[in-house]
N, C-alpha and C positions, 0 to 999 in steps of 0.2 A: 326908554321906550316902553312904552304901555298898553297891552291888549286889556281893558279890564272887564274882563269875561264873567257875570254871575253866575254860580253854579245852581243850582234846584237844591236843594236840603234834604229833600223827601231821599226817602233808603231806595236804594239798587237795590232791586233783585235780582238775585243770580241765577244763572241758565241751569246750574247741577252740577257743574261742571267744578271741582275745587279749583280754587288761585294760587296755583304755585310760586314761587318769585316771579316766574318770568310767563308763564303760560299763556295763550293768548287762543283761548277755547270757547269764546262768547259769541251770540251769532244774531246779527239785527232782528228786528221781529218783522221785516217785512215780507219774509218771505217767498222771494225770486231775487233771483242772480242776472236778470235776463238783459239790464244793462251793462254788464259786463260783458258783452259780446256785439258785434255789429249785427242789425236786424236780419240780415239772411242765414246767419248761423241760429241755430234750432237749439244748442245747447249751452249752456254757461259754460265760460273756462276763464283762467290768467293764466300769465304764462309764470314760469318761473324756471331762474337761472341757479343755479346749484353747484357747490362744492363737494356735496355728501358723496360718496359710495355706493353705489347703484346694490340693489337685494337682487339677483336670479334676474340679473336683467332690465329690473324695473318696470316687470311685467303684469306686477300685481301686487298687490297689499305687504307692505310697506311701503314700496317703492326705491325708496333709497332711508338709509341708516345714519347712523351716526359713525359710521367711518370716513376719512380725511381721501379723497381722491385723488389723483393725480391729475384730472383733466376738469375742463372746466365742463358745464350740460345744461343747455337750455331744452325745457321739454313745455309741451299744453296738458295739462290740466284740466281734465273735462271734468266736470261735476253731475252730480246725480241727484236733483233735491229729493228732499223726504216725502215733497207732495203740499199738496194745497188742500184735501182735503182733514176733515178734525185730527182724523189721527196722524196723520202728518205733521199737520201745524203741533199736536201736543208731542209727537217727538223731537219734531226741533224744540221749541222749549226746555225739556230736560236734558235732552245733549249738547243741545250747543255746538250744533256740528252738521254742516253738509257732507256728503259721502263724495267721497271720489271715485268718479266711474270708471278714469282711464288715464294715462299717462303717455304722450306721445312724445318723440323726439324731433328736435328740429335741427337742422342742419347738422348730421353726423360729423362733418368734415370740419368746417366751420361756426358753431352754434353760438356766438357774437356774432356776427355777419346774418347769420339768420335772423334772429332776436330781433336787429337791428329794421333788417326789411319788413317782420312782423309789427313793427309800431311804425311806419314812415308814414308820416304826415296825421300824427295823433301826437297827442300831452303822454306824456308816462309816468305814472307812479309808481316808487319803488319804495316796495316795505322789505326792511332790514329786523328780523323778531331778535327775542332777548332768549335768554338763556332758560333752559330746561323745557326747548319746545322741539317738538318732531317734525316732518316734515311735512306730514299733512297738515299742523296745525296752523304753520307757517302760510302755507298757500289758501285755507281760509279765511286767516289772517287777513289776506291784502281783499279777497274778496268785502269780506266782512265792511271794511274800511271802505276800500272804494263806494258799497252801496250803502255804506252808512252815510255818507258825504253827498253821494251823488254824481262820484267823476265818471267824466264822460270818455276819457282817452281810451289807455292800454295798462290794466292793472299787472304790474308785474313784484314776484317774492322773491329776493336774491334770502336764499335758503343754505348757510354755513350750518357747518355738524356738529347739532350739538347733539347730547347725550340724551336728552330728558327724562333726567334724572335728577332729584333736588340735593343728590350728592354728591353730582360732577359738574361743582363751580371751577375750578381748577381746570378741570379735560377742556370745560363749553369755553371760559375767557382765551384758553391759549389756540383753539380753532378758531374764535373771531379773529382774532388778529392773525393767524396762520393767512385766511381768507380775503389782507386787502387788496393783493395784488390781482386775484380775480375781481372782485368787484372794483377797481380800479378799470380795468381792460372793459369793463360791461358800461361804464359813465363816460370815460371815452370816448369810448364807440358810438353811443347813445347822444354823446353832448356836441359830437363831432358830424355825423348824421346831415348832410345835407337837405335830407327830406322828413326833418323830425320835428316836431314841437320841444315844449316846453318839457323839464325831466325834474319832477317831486320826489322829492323823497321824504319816507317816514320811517323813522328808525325808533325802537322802543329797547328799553332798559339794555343789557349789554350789545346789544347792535346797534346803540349808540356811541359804543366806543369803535366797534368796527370803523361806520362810518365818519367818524372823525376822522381816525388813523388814516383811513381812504381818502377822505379828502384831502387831507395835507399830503399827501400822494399826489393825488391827482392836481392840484393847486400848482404844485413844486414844477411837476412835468409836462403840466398841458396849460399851466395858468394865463389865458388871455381875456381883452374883454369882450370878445366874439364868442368861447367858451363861457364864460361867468354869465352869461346872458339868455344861455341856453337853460339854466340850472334854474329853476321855479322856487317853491318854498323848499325849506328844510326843516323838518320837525321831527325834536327831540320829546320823547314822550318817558316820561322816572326816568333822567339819564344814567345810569350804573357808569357813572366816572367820575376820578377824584376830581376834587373843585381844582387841584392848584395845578393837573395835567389842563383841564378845561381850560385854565384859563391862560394859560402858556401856551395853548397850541391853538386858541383865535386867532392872532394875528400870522401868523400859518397857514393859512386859509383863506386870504385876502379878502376881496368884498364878497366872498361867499359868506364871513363873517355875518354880514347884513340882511342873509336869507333868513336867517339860523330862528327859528319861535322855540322856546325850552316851554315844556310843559310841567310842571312840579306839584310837591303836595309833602310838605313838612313832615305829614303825617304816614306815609309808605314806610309799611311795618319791614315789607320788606328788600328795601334798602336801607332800613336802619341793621339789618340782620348782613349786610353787604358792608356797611360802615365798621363793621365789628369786625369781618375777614378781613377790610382792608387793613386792619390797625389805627381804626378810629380817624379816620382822614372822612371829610364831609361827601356826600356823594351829590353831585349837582343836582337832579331829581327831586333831593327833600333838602336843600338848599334854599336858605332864606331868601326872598325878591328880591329885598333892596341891592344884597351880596353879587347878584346877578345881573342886575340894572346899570351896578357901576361900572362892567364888562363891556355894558352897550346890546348887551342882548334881553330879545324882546321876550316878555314873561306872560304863562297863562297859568297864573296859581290856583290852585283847587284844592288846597289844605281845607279840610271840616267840612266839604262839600261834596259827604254823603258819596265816599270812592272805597263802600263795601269794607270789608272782616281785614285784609292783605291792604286795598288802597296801592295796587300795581297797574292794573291792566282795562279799567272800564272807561278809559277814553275809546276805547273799541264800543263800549256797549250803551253807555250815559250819553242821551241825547242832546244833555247841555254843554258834554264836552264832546259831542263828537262836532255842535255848531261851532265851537272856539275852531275844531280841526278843521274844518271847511273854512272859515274864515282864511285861516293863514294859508291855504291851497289857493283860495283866489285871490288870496293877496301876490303870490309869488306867482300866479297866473299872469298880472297885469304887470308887473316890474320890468 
């Protein structure tokens, strides 16, 4: 199976922001969030569902941490752009970052059930980030994506604790996977939804493994084809997992196998620096095509195609891969 996506050559430039392994801190140039909300709402938000550790409440900046929770927390996410005017637009530009203005919670009691009634009868995209990113980064994250793309649903950030820190690989990989059983309960719920659309996901470097793991979860306990139909694209962007788990745990996942676009690039310095922790085992991400194609899954390679200093993270920001990414969104749109 073949997306054969050309990439631009010309050099990215970066927002300012450095590219950690996993960071995901780039921010479109358009400049408004405003389709991220339904017209009578006045302010951008996504929502996001959360494992992290609440700060003082999650009353204000930070919001929640890199502590492991005991409960699951769906909250909105209001944003605050920098502004439309010059000086606005030139600090988006070197930050790379919408401000978060507010943090609300939604359904104290129940926050899946809420969640749930917050998207009925909308498409959902769910971004899954990678390792060494914060919480706020996370929920720009999905914004970012969504108005890179253009989706029209319910942008949502399922937000696992990581450290962000580029020296807790170790802490960030064992809280993904701590984290499938909540994000299990949130696709569920979601793909179960009598009054829901279609459910995206996009998952980047180690929340690629989360959502594997989750899926074969969810596959295992809820597998029918009334669920598998509800389930749109899935897209794996530098996946941080070993090739021979990858390729062991497709058939695991039945025809959700069939959703699945990997996104790669030979050249990702760092998941070569991931290859090395694991004990030199291939990481699917910078994983050869053809290696991948004999799997059955569909491939958007972007080796040499000009993905910056690291070559992790600028399918968020490269508008020739963020069309591969829309692509595969309305492909799993129509399925």
């Amino acid at each position: 199976m073949r997306d054969r996506t050309i990439l631009s050559r010309r050099s990215f430039l970066g927002t300012g922001a450095a590219f950690a392994l996993a960071g995901c801190n780039s921010t479109d140039a358009t400049g408004s969030l405003a389709s991220l909300t339904p017209p009578e709402k006045r302010e951008p938000s996504v929502i996001a569902v959360t494992t992290r550790k609440p700060i003082d409440g999650a009353a204000e900046e930070p919001w929640f941490g890199a502590g492991r929770s005991g409960a699951t927390r769906a909250v909105r996410v209001v944003f605050e752009p920098l502004g439309t005017s010059l000086i606005g637009r030139v600090a988006a530009s070197v930050t790379g970052r919408w401000r978060i203005n507010r943090v609300e919670a939604l359904g104290k009691n129940d926050p899946i059930a809420a969640l749930v009634g917050q998207t009925a009868n909308t498409d959902v995209l769910v971004y899954v980030h990678g390792y060494n990113t914060s919480f706020e980064s996370s929920v720009i994250g999905v914004a970012e994506i969504a108005e890179g793309i253009g989706f029209q649903g319910t942008p949502v950030a399922f937000s696992w604790p990581s450290r962000a820190d580029l020296l807790d690989y170790g802490y960030d990989r064992e809280s993904a996977l701590w984290s499938r059983d909540a994000m299990q309960d949130m696709l569920e719920a979601l793909a179960k939804s009598p009054s829901g659309g279609k459910v995206h996901i996009i998952a980047h470097s180690m929340g690629t493994l989360l959502t594997l793991e989750t899926l074969r979860q969810f596959w295992l306990a809820s597998g029918t084809p009334d669920v598998a139909a509800r389930i749109g694209a899935i897209v794996f962007a530098a996946p941080d997992i070993d090739i021979d788990l990858f390729a062991a745990s497709l058939p695991r996942i039945g025809p959700l196998a069939r959703h699945l676009t990997v996104f790669t690039s030979t050249g990702d310095r760092a998941l070569a620096v991931s290859r090395r922790l694991a004990g030199g085992v291939t990481r699917v991400g910078s994983a050869e095509r053809d290696r991948l194609e004999q799997l059955g899954v569909r491939v958007v390679d972007a080796s040499g195609y000009g993905w910056g200093l690291i070559g992790h993270d600028v399918f968020i920001s490269n508008s020739d891969v963020r069309a591969a990414l829309k692509r595969a969104v309305e492909r799993g749109a129509q399925a």
